[in-house]
C-alpha positions as CSV (number, residue, x, y, z in Angstrom):
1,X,-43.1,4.3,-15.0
2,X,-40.6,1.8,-14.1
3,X,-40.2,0.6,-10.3
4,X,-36.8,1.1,-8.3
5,X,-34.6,-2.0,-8.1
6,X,-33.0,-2.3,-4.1
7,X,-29.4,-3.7,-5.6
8,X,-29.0,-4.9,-2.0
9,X,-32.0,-6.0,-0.3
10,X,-31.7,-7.8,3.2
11,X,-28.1,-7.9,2.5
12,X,-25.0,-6.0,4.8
13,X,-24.2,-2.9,2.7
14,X,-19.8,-2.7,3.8
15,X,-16.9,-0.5,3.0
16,X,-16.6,-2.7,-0.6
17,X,-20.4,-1.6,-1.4
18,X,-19.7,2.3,-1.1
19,X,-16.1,1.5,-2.6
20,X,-17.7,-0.1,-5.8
21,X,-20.9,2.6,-6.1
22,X,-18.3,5.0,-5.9
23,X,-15.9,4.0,-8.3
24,X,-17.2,0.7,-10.2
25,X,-13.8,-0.2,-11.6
26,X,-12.6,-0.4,-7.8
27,X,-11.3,-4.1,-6.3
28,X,-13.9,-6.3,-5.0
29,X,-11.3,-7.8,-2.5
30,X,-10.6,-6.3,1.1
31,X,-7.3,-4.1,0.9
32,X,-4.8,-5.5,3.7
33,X,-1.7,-4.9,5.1
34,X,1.3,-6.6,4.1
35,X,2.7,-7.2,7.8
36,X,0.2,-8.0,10.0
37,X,-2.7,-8.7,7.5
38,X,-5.3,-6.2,8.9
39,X,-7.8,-4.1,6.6
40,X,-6.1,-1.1,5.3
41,X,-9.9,0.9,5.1
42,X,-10.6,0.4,8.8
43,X,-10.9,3.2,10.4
44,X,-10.6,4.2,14.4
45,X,-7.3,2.3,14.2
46,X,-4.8,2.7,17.3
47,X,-1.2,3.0,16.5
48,X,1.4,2.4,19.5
49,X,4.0,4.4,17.7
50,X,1.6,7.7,18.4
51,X,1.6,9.3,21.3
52,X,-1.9,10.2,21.5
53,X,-3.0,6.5,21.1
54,X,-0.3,4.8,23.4
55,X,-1.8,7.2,26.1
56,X,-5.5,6.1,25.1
57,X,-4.2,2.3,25.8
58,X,-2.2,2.8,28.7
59,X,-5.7,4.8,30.2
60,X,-7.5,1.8,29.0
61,X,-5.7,-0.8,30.7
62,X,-5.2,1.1,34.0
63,X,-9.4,1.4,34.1
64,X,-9.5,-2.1,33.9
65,X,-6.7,-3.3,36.1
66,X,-8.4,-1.0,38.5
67,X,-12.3,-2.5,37.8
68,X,-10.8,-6.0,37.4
69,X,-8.8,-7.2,40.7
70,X,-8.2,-10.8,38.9
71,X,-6.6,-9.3,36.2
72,X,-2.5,-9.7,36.9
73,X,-1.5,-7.7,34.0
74,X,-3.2,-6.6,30.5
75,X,-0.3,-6.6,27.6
76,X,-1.5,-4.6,24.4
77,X,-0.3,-6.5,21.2
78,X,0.7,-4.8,18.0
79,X,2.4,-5.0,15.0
80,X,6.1,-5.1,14.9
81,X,6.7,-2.7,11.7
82,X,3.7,-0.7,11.5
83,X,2.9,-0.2,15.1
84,X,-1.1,-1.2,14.3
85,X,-2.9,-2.0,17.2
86,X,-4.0,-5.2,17.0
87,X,-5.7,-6.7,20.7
88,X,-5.0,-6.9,24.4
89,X,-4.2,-9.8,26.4
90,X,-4.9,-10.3,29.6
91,X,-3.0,-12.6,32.3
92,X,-5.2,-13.8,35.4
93,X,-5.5,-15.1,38.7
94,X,-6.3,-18.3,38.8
95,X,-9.7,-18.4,40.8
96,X,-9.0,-21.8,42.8
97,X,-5.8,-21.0,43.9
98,X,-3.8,-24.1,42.7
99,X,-1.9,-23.8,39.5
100,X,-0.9,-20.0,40.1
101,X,-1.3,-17.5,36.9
102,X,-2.7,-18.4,33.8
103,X,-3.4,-16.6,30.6
């Protein structure tokens, strides 16, 4: 009887792994996109151009404006063509008073 070899053994298993045990011939390389250079497979991805999603981001930066009273103003960033949510950025108080806001 011949043992079962783990192909991955202490190893992350990712998106690529299933990809390539799944379809064999399939690219070893991350897919991204061509504008703002973020994986094309990931999934939970926010989009400012949908309604659904802008609401989601403007309910997440009013939760933390309100939990965060140092926090001047929270800007999402995204991608100028595909509308991909990329990060916040947050401006805030400067805590000793003396060079005004920072970022």
């Amino acid at each position: 009887m011949r043992k079962f070899k783990h192909p991955k053994i202490n190893k992350p298993l990712d998106r690529n792994y299933f990809k390539k045990k799944a379809n064999p011939n399939a690219k070893k390389a991350l897919e991204l996109t061509e504008c703002c250079g973020e994986d094309i497979d990931r999934e939970l991805v926010l989009n400012v151009k949908n309604k659904k999603d802008w609401e989601l981001i403007e309910e997440y930066i009013e939760s933390k404006l309100i939990e965060y009273s140092s926090t001047e103003s929270i800007t999402p960033i995204s991608c100028t063509e595909c509308g991909r949510f990329l990060k916040y950025q947050s401006k805030i108080k400067d805590p000793k008073g003396k060079r005004g806001w920072y970022n």
